[in-house]
C-alpha positions in Angstrom: -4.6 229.0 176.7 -2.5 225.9 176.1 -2.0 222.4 178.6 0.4 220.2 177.8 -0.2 217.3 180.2 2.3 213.6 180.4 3.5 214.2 177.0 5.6 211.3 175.3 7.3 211.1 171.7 9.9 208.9 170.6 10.6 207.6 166.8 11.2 204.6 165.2 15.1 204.0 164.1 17.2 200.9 163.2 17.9 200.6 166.6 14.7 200.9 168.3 12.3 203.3 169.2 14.3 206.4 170.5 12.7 208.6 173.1 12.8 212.4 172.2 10.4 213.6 174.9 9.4 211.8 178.4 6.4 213.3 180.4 6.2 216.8 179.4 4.1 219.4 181.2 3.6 222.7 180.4 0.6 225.5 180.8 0.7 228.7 179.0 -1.6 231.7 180.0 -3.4 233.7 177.9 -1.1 236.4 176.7 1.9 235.2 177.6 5.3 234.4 176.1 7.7 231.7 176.7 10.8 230.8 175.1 11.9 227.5 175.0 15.6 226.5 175.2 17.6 223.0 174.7 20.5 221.8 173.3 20.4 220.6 169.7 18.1 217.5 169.5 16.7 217.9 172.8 13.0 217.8 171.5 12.1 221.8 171.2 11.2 221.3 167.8 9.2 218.3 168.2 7.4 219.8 170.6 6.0 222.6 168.6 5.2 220.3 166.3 3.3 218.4 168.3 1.2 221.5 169.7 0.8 222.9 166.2 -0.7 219.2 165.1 1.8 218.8 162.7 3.1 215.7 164.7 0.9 213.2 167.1 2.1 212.4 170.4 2.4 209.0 171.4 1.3 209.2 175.0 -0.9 211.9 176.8 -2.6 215.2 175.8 -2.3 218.7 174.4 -5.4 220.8 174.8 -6.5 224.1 174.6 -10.2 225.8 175.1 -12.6 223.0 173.8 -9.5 221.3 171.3 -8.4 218.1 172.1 -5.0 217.7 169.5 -4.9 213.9 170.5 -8.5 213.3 169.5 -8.7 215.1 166.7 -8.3 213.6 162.7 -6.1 215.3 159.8 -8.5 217.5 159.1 -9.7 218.8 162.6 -5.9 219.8 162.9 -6.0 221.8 159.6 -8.3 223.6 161.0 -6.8 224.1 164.4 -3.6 225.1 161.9 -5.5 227.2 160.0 -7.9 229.0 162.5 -6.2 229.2 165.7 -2.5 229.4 165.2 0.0 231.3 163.8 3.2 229.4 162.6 6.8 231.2 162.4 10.2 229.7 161.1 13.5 230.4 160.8 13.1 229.5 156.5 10.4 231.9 156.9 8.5 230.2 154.2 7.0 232.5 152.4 4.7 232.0 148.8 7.0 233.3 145.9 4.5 233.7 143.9 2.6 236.1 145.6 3.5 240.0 146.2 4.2 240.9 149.9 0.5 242.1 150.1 -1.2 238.6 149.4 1.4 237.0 151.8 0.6 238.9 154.4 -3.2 238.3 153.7 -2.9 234.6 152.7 -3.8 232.9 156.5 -6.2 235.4 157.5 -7.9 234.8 154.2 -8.1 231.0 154.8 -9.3 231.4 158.8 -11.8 233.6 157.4 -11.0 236.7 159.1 -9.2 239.3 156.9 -9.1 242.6 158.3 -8.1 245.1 156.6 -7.6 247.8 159.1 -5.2 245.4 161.4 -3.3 244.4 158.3 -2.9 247.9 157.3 -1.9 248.6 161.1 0.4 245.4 160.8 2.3 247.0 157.4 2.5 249.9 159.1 3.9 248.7 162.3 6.3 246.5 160.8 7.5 249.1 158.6 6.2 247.4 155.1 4.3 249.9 152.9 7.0 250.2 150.4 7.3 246.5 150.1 3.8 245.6 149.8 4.3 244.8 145.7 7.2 243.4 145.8 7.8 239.2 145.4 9.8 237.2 148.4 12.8 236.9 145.9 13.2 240.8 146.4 13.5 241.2 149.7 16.3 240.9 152.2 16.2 237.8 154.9 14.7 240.2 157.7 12.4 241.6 155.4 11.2 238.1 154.7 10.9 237.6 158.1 9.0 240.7 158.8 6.8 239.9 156.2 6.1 236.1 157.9 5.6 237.6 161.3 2.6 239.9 160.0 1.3 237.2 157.7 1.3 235.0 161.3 -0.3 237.8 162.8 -3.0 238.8 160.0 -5.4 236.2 161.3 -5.0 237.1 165.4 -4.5 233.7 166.4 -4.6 232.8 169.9 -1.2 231.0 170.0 1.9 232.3 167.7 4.3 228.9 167.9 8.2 230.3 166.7 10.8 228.1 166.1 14.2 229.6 165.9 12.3 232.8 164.0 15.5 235.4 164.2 18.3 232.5 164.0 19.1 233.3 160.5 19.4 236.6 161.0 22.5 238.9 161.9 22.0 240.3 165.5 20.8 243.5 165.0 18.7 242.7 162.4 17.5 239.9 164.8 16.8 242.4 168.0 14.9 244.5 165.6 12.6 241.6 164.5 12.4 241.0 168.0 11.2 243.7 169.0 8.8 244.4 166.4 7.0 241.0 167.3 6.7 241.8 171.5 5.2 245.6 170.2 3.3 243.4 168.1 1.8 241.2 170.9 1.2 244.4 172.9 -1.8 245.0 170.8 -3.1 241.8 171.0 -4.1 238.7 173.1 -1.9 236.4 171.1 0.3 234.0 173.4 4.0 233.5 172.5 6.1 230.1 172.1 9.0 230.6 171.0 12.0 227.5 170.7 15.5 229.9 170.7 19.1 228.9 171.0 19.9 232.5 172.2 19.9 233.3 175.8 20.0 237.1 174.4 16.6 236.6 172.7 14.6 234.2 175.2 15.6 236.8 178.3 13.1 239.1 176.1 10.4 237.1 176.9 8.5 236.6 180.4 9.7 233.1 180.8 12.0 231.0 180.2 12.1 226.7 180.5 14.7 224.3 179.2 14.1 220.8 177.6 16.9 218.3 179.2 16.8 214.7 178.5 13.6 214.7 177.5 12.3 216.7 180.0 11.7 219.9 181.3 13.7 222.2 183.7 12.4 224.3 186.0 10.8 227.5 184.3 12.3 230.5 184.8 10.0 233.9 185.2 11.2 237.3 184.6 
């Protein structure tokens, strides 16, 4: 599903370049989840970036099916962004001015692959269909959050990239969130990268690897 192969990233600062990530490797299956931990500024976050395109690495390769992310031009990586990914945050960015209903439709509608029938199993599953015309502004923060991870889910991507997606949530509200996504993922071939703080949260997932000095630990499986 995804290779991550030699990757390097560093940025430019008064001081010189400083190195945020040294040689990283990582595979993911099809269908499988990983959470991936780190202290703060350890690289997780640029990382995802970096697989979602939204970032270019400086050395080696990210690759998945026939996608080549180093190769690729700004609007070959819209595409892989809009087509083959799903994108979860902690902000949960949602569009204000649309009802709950278009949000949830809005990225399947630009991959070109709305169903209706999943989206209505979506609402369903994540417990939406008295929300559907209501605007962002009305909702509570795990609402909002439900509401992102169906809109992430509308299109079935092959790869759903979360960074930090229940860490503004109170922790209930956060295991329920939680939990919705993995039943989620049940029903579908969608693989799972998740960048958490919580040990609670990544021992839900199958595996687990830590980003150290720019590099990764060991993965752990469960």
């Amino acid at each position: 599903m995804l290779q991550v192969h030699d990757v390097f990233k560093s940025y430019a600062t008064a001081q010189g370049p400083l190195p945020v990530l040294q040689g990283i490797d990582l595979t993911l299956r099809p269908g499988s989840s990983l959470a991936l931990m780190g202290e703060s500024g350890s690289g997780k976050s640029t990382l995802l970036h970096l697989i979602a395109g939204l970032d270019k690495v400086d050395h080696g390769s990210i690759s998945s099916g026939d996608y080549r992310l180093e190769q690729m031009n700004e609007a070959q990586l819209a595409h892989w962004r809009r087509t083959e990914i799903g994108l979860v945050f902690q902000q949960f960015n949602l569009i204000g001015s649309l009802r709950v209903e278009d949000n949830l439709a809005f990225q399947a509608r630009l991959a070109g692959r709305h169903d209706a029938q999943w989206q209505a199993h979506l609402v369903q599953r994540l417990g939406l269909a008295d929300l559907l015309r209501r605007y962002p502004e009305q909702l509570s923060g795990g609402q909002q959050q439900r509401v992102a991870l169906g809109r992430a889910l509308a299109s079935q991507p092959k790869l759903l990239l979360a960074d930090e997606p229940t860490g503004s949530l109170d922790e209930a509200t956060s295991d329920e969130v939680l939990k919705l996504l993995l039943e989620l993922l049940d029903d579908s071939p969608t693989t799972l990268l998740m960048v958490t703080h919580s040990h609670r949260v990544a021992a839900r997932l199958a595996q687990t690897v830590t980003l150290h000095g720019g590099r990764l630990a060991d993965a752990q499986a469960r």
